[in-house]
C-alpha positions in Angstrom: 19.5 38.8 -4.6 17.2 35.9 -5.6 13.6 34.8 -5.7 13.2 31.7 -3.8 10.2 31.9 -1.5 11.3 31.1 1.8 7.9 30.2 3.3 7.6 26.5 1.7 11.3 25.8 2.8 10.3 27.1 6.5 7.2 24.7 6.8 9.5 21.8 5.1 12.3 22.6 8.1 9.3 22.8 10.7 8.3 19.2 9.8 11.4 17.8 9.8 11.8 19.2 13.2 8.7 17.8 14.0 9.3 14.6 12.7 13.2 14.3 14.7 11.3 15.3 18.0 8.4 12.8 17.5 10.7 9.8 16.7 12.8 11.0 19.9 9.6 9.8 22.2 9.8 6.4 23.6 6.4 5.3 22.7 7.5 5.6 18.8 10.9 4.1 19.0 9.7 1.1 20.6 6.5 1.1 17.4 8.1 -0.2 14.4 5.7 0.4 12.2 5.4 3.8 13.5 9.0 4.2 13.5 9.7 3.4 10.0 6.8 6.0 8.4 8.6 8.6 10.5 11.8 7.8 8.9 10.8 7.5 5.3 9.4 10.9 5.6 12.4 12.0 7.4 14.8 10.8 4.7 12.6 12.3 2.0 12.8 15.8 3.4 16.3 16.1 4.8 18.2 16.5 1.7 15.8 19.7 0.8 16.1 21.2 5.0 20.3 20.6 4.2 20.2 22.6 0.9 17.5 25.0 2.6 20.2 25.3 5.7 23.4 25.6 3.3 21.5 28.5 1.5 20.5 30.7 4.5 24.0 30.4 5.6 25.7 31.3 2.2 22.9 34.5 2.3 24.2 35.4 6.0 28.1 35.0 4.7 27.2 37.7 1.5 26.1 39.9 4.1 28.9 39.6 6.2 31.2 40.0 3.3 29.6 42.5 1.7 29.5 44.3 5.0 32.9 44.0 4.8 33.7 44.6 1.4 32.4 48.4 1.9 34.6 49.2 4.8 37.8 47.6 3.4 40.2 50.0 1.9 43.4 47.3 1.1 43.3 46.4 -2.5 45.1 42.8 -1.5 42.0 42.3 1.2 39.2 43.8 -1.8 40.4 41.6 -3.9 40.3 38.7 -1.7 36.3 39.6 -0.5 35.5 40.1 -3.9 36.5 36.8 -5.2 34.8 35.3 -2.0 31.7 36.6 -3.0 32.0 35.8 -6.3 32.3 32.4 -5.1 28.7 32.7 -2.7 27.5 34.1 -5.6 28.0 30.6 -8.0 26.8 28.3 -5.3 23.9 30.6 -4.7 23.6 29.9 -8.4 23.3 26.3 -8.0 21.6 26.0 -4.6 18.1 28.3 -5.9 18.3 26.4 -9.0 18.1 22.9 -6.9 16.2 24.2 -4.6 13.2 25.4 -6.8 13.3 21.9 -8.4 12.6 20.4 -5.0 9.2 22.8 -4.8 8.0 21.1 -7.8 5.2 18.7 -6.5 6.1 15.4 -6.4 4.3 12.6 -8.2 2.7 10.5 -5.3 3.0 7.1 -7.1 7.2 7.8 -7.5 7.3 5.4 -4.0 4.7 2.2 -5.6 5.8 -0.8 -6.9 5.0 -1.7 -10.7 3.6 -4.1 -13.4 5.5 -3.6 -16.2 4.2 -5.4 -19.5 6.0 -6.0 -22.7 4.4 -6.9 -26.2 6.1 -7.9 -29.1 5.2 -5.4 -32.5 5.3 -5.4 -36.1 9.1 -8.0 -36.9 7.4 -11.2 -36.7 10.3 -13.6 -34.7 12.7 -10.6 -34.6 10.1 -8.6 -32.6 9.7 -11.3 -29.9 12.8 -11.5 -30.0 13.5 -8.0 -29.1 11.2 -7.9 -26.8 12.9 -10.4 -24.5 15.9 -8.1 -25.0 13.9 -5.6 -23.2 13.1 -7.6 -20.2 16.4 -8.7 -20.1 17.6 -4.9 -19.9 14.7 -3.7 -17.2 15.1 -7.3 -15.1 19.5 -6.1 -14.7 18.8 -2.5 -14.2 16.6 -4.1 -11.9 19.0 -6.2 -10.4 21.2 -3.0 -10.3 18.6 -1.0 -8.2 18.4 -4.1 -5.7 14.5 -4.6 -6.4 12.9 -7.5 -6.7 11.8 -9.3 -10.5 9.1 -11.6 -10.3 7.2 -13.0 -14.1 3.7 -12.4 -13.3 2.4 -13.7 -17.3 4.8 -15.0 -19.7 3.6 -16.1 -23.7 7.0 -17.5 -25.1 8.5 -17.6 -28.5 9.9 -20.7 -28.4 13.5 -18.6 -29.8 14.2 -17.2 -26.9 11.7 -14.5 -26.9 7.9 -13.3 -25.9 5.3 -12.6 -27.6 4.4 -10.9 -24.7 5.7 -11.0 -20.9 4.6 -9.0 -17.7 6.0 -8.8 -14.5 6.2 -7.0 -11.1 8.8 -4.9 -10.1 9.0 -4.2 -5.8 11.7 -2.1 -4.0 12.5 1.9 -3.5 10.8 3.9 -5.8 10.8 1.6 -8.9 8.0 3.9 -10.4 9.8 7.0 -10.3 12.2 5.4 -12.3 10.8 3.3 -14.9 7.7 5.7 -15.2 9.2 6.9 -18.6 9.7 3.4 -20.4 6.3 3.3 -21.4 5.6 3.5 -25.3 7.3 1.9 -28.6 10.7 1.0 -28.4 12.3 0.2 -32.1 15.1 -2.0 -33.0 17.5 -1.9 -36.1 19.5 -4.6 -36.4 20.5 -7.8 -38.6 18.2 -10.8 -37.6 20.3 -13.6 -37.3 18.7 -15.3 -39.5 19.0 -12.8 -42.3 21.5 -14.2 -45.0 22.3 -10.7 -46.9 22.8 -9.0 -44.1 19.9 -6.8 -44.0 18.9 -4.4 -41.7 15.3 -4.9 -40.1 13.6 -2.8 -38.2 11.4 -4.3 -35.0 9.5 -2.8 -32.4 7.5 -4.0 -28.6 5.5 -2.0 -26.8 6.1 -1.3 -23.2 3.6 -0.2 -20.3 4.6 0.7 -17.3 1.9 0.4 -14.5 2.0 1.5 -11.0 -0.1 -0.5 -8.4 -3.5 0.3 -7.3 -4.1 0.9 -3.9 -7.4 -1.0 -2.6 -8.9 2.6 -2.1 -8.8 3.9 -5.5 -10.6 2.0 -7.5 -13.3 -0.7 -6.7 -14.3 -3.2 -9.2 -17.9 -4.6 -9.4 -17.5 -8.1 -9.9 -20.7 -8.2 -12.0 -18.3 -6.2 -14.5 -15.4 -8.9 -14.7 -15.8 -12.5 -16.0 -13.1 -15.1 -15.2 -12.1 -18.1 -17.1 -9.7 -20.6 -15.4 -7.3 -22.9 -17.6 -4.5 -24.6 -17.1 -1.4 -22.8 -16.9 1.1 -23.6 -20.1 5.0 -23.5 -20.5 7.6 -23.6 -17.9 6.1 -24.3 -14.3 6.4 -27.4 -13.0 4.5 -30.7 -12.0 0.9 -29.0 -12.1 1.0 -27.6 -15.6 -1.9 -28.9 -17.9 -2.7 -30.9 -14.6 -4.5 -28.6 -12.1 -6.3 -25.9 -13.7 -4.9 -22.6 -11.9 -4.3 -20.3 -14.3 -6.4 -17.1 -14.1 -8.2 -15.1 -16.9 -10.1 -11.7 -16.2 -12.2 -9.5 -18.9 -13.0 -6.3 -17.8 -16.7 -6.0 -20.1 -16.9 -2.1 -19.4 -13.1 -1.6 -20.9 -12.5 -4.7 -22.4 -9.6 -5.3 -20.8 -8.1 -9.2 -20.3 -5.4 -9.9 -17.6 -4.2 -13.3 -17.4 -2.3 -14.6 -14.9 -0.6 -18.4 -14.5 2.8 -17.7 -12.4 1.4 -19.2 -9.4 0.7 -22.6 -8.4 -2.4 -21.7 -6.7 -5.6 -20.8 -8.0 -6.4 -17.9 -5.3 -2.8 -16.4 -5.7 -3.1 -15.9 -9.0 -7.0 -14.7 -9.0 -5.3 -11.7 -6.5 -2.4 -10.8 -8.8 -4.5 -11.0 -11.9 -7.2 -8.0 -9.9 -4.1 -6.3 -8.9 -3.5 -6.2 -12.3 -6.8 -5.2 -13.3 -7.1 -2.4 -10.8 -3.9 -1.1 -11.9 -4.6 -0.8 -15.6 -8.2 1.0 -15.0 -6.3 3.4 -12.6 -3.8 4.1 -15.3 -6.8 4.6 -18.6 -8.3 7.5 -16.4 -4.8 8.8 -15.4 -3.8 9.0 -19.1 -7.8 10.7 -19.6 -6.8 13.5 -17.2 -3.5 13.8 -18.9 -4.4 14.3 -22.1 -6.7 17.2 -21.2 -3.7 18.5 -19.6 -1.9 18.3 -22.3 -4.6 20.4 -24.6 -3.2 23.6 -22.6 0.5 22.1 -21.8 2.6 19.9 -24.0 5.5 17.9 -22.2 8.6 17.6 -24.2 8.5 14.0 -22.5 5.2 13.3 -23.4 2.2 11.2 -22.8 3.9 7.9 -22.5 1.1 6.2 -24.9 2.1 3.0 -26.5 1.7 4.4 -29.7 4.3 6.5 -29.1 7.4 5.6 -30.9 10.0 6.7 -27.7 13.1 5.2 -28.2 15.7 3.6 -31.0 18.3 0.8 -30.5 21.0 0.7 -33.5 22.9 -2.1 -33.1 25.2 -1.4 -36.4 26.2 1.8 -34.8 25.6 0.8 -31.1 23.8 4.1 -30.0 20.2 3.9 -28.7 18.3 7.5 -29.3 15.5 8.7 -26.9 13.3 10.8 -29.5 11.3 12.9 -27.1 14.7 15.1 -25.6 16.9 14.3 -28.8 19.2 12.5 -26.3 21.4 10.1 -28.3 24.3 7.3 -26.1 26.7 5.7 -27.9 26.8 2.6 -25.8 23.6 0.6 -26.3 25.6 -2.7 -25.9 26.0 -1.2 -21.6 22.3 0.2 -22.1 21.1 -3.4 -22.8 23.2 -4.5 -19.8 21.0 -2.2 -17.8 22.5 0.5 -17.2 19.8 3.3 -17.7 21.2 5.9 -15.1 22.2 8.6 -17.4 18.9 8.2 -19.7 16.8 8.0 -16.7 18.5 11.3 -15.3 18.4 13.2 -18.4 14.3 12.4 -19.2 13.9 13.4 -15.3 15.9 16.5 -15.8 13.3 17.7 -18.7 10.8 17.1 -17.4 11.7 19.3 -14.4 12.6 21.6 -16.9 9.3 21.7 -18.4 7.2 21.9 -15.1 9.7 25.2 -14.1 8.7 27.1 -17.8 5.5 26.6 -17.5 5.6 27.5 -14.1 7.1 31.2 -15.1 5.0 31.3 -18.2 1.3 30.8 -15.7 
């Protein structure tokens, strides 16, 4: 009555048995650490075993009912089993459908914390500003997810904007979330300091950077020359006295990652490399990508910054995400962060996508 495979769902519900037996064993519950890899794992899989349980037991109740169904002469009691399986039948429906979303592999860096950077684009003032309307929006739907916001680099405006801005974002699965911001985001709106009412259109760019473990990537230091300054703006007594700002440039890639949050020299040396590592790992992700995308084109796309991605219309307060033709007519709530229902939508296509071209290989 359907195709869903039942030996992934088997080994899934084997594990998780697995995984309830060994956390049942003193020597575990008395390891923390232990203890708390057990139950991450745990709470990633039982959702899928309940589904996988609730199937197998709507499949045994068709039987049963369709058993019945052929030796039932009453027309009130065949009408009764036949609306009943008409009824299995629907959540059968949904159940497969969910269920063959949750064989799709999962992306392994959903679960890492982020760097997520911010540049002002072509708008002059109006650009900077916009861009601090976008850290504004990602710090409260931040805020809403209960992760922590901490400015790693910050190069200020002076209106209330950046120029640029980047800053880590640490909690439960804050990559899986924000994994689709990166690219151009584009503002229409009337600057305020537009007399004829004008509309002008802005844009930043936003990358969204998952951190590198240790083990990926190692960085010859003979490739990476570092400048220290003093730290400018907003940071207290040691500013422009005690030179602990941190500048790295990668010579292979070219890349520069400055760093001045920190008071101390070392602290910010580490988050400037953690930086670093994080932005290589993501050039040769994009690389592979790309040549995936030759054979297979994602609706969602590549997430490059030159990407235009998204429009915010203030005049007619709707923001449009271009790449599923997804338009909300409440951009003033979307700037307040709440991104659920965008984020929800670009994870549903993109599920969407992997399942076609899964039937089409």
């Amino acid at each position: 009555m359907t195709d869903l495979p039942d030996g992934p769902f088997q080994e899934i519900e084997n594990r998780f048995n697995e995984l309830e037996t060994e956390m049942a064993r003193p020597e575990i519950a008395s390891d923390y650490s232990k203890l708390e890899k057990l139950l991450i794992e745990r709470a990633r899989l039982e959702p899928v075993v309940l589904r996988y349980r609730e199937y197998l037991k709507l499949i045994d109740d068709f039987s049963k009912s369709a058993e019945l169904l052929s030796t039932t002469k009453e027309d009130d009691m065949v009408e009764l089993i036949e609306q009943e399986i008409g009824d299995i039948k629907l959540r059968l429906t949904d159940l497969v459908a969910a269920l063959k979303i949750d064989l799709i592999p999962k992306d392994p860096r959903d679960s890492k914390d982020v760097f997520v950077e911010i540049r002002a684009g072509t708008g002059g003032d109006e650009a900077g500003l916009f861009a601090g309307d976008l850290f504004r929006m990602y710090s409260r739907y931040a805020q809403n997810q209960n992760w922590k916001v901490e400015i790693v680099n910050a190069n200020e405006t002076g209106i209330g904007g950046f120029k640029e801005v980047t800053f880590s974002v640490k909690g439960e699965n804050p990559y899986a979330l924000l994994k689709y911001e990166s690219g151009v985001h584009r503002v229409q709106r009337v600057p305020e300091t537009e007399s004829s009412g004008r509309i002008h259109t802005s844009t930043a760019t936003v990358a969204v950077l998952p951190e590198a473990d240790d083990i990926e990537i190692e960085i010859d230091n003979n490739d990476v020359r570092v400048d220290v300054f003093h730290a400018g703006g907003a940071g207290g007594q040691n500013v422009n006295k005690v030179a602990t700002a941190i500048r790295l440039t990668h010579i292979p890639t070219g890349i520069v990652v400055t760093c001045q949050k920190e008071r101390s020299q070392l602290q910010n040396r580490l988050q400037a490399f953690a930086i670093l590592r994080a932005r290589i790992v993501e050039i040769e992700t994009r690389k592979k990508e790309t040549e995936l995308a030759n054979t297979r084109k994602s609706q969602v796309g590549t997430g490059e910054r030159s990407e235009k991605i998204r429009t915010y219309n203030f005049p007619q307060n709707r923001v449009t995400d271009h790449r599923i033709n997804l338009t909300l007519h409440s951009l003033d709530r979307f700037l307040e962060g709440e991104l659920r229902a965008l984020v929800e939508s670009l994870d549903t296509a993109v599920q969407q996508d992997m399942l076609s071209h899964e039937k089409q290989e």
